[in-house]
N, C-alpha and C positions, 0 to 999 in steps of 0.2 A: 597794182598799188602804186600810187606818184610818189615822185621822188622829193617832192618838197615837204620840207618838216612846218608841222604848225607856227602859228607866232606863239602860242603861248607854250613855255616850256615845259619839259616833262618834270616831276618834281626829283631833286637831286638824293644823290644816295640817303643823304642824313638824314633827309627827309620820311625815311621808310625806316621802319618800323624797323628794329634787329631783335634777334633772338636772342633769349631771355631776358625782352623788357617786361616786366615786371605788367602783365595783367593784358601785353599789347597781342595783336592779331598780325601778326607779321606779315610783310610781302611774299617771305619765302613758304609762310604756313597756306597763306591762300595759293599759290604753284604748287606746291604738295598736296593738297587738296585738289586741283585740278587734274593733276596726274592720276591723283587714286579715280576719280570720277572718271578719265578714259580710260582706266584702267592700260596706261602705255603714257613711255617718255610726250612730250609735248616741244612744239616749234616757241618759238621768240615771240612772231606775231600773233598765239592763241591763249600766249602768256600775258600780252598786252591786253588781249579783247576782253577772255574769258576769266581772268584772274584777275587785271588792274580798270578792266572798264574801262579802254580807250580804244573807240573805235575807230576806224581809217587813220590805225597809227604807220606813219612809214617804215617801212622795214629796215632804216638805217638804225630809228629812234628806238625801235621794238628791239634788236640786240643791244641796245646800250642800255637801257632797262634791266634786258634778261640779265646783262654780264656783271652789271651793281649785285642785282637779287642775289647771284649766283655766289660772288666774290664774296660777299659777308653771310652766306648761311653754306655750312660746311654738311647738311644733310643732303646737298644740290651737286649735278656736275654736269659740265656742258661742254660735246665732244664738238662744237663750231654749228652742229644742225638740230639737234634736238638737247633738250634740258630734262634729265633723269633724277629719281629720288636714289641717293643710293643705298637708300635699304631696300628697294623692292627690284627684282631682277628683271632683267632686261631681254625683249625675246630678239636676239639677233641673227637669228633663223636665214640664209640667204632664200632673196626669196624665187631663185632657181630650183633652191631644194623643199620649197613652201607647198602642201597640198590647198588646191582650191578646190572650192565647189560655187561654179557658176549658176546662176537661177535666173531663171526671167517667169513671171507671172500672167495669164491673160485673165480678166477680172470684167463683171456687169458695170461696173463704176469704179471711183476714186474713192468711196470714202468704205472703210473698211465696218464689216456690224451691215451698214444699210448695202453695200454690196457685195456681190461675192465671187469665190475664184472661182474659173469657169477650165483652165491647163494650169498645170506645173510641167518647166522642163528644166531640165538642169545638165551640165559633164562635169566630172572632177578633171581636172588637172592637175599630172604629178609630170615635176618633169620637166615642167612648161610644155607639155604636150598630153591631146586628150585621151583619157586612159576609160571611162566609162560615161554612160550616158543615163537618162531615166526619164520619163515623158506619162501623163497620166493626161487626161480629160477629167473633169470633176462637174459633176452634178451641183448647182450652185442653189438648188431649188426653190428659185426663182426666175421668171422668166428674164430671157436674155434682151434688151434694147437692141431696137433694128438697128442703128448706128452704131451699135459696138459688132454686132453681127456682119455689119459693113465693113465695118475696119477688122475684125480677126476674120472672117467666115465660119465664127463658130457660133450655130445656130441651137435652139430649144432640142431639135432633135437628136442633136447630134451628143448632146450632155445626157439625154434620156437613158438612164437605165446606167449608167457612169458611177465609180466610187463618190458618194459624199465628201466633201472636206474632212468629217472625222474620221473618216478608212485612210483618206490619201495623205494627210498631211504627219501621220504615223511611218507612213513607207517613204515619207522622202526624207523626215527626221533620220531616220537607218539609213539612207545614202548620204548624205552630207555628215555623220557621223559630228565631228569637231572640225572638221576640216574649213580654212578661213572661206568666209564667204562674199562672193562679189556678185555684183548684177549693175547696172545700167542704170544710172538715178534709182540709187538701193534703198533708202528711205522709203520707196514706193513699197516694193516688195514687202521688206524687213515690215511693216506696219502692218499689209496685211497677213502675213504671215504667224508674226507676233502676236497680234491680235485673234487669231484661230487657233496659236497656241496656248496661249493663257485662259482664255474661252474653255479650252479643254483639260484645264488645269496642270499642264502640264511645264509651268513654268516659261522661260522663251530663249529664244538663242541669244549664246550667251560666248559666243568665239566670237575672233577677231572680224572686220568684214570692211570689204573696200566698194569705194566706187567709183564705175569707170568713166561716169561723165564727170565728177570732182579731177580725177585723175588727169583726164582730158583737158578738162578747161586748165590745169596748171600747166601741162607738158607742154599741149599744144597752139599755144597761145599765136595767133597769127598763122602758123602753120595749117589748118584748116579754115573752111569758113564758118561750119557750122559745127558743134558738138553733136549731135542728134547719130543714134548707133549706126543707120544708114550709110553717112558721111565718114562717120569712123571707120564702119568696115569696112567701105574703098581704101580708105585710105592704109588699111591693113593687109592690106590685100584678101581678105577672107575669102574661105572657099566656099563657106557659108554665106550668104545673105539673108540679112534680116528679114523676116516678113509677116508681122505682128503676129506669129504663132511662136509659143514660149520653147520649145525644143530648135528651133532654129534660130532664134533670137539669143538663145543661152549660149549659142555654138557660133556663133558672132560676136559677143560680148567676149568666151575666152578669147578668142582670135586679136581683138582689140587687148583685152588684156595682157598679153602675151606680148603683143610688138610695145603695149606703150611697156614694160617692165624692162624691154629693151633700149630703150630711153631715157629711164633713168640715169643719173650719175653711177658710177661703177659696175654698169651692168648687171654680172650674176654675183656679184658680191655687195649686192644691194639688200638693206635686210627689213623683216616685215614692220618693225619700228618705223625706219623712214618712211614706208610706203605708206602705211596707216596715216600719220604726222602728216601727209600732203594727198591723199585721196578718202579722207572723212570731211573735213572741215566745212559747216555749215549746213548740213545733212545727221550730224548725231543725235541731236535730239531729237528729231522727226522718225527718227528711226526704232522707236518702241512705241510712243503716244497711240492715240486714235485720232478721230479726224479726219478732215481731210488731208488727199494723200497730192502732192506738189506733181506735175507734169514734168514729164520728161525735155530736155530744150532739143 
């Protein structure tokens, strides 16, 4: 984000709407609404985009916005990094003491309905270290594209005879329990996923969930050259390497999660509020739909 403010100015406090005018939709009612919609506190800058409709606001202009809203609606409170309702509680969980459940998917295609899963792999992490694992092959019953059999090596025969999506995606529902969920451009996932589960009527995941290429492009900005899990995991040093199979990719993905949670401002007193507020952004609504599903960078 640059550092230079638009010419044209942002509109000044008086200008906005205060509570209890009489019939008005206030600035602080639409932040309050955005927060119920993430369901978690919210940044300055997604208060500008997603609440006030100003896109490529600077981040100088986006807390002086926030700190107006904030100062004249007393339902608001803002500790310098995120903007809270304070009627609804706040998960400030460290997230050294956070359970993950890591996922990564291998799929016939991108777009979720016209393709399908072909592995799930997943570990929780408690701990900030791996505590279990879970790996299935799935029958996607459909033939598999020689170029995705290129890029995973998972071929027609090898899914032959393999749980269905409706046997597997049951038994990985029971391992990832509630536990927050992360994967690697998670949108991807999360859609197909979501979409196999509501297919199955079963409603869809409905916990908190990060992602670790959002995560990445924020932490490590210049610091690498490319985001792609690959590049990550050097740089994590992982003892896993990625290699477009989803049990080995998911044990890459924690690894990277793990060092960038190291990264953040205050370490292990860093909590799942912050991380959420800076490893969703521009990936949540992609992340229930159908459609096509956005490529990984």
């Amino acid at each position: 984000m640059g550092d230079h403010e638009p010419t044209t100015a942002p509109p000044a406090p008086s200008t906005l709407p205060t509570p209890g005018s009489e019939g008005a939709h206030t600035a602080g009612d639409r932040v309050r609404e955005l927060i119920a919609r993430e369901g978690r506190p919210v940044t300055a800058g997604e208060i500008a985009v997603e609440a006030l409709g100003i896109a490529g606001c600077p981040a100088s202009v986006a807390d002086r916005l926030a700190a107006d809203i904030v100062a004249g609606d007393a339902r608001l409170a803002w500790d310098g990094r995120l903007i809270a309702d304070t009627g609804c509680a706040r998960d400030l969980s460290p997230l050294a003491a956070t359970t993950f459940c890591i996922v990564d998917l291998e799929t016939t295609g991108g777009a979720p309905g016209s393709s399908g899963i072909t592995e799930i792999g997943a570990v929780r992490v408690e701990g900030l270290r791996v505590t279990d694992r879970f790996s299935t092959l799935v029958d996607p019953e459909r033939p598999i594209p020689a170029h995705i059999t290129g890029i995973t090596g998972i071929d027609d025969s090898m899914v032959r005879g393999q749980p269905i999506i409706d046997d597997a995606l049951p038994r990985f529902i029971e391992f990832a329990r509630e536990d927050v969920l992360v994967a690697h451009n998670a949108p991807f996932d999360l859609r197909f996923l979501n979409y196999e589960r509501l297919r199955l009527r079963d409603g869809y995941f409905t916990q908190p969930w990060l992602d670790t290429l959002v995560l990445a492009r924020q932490l490590l900005n210049g610091v690498v050259p490319r985001h792609d899990l690959a590049t990550l995991a050097r740089w994590a040093g992982a003892s896993v390497q990625p290699s477009h199979r989803a049990l080995a990719d998911a044990e890459a993905t924690a690894h990277v999660l793990v060092a960038l949670i190291s990264r953040l401002a205050d370490g292990a007193q860093t909590t799942l509020d912050l991380a959420m507020s800076i490893g969703q952004p521009g990936g949540r609504r992609r992340a229930r739909g159908g459609g096509e599903a956005a490529a990984a960078a």
